[in-house]
N, C-alpha and C positions, 0 to 999 in steps of 0.2 A: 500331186496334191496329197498331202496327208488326211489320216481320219481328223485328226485336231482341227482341219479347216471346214470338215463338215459339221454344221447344224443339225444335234439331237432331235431335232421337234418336226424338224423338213422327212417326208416319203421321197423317194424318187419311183421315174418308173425307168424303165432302158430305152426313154427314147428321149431323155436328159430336159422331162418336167418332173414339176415338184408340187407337193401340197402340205400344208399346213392346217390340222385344227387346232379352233379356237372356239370352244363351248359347241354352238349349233351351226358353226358358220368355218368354209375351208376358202382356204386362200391357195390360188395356185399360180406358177409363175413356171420358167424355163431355165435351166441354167446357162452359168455362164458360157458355158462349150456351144450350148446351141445357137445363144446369141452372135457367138463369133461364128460360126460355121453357117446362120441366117444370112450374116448382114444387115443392111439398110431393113428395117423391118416397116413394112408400107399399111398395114392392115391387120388386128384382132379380130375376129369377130365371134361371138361367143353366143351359141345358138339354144341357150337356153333362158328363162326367166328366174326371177327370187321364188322360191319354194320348189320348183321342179328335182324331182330327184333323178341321181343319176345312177349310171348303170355300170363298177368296175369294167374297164379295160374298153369301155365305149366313149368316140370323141364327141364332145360337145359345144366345137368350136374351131378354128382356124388361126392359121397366122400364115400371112405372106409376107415377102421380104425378095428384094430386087436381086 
């Protein structure tokens, strides 16, 4: 993959998620490597509420996959 197919505005971290700001609000997701290397993905679970802040390099959530 080239830098041209990476997205300016996306962080990664080295264990192939991604976050996005947008004003007061991040958006985060996996990329595609991870998807393929998951699979069937069964379960998110995301262990935090709206306003809770979080804490660099600490998980706040889950993903299983078959």
């Amino acid at each position: 993959m080239s830098d041209a197919n990476i997205p300016a505005d996306l962080r990664y971290t080295k264990d192939h998620e991604w976050a996005k700001a947008s004003g007061a609000e991040i958006t985060v997701g996996i990329t595609a490597f991870a998807v393929e290397q998951l699979g069937d993905i069964t379960l998110v679970s995301l262990d935090v509420k709206v306003g809770d802040t979080l804490e660099a390099g600490k998980a706040f959530g889950t993903i299983e996959s078959v």
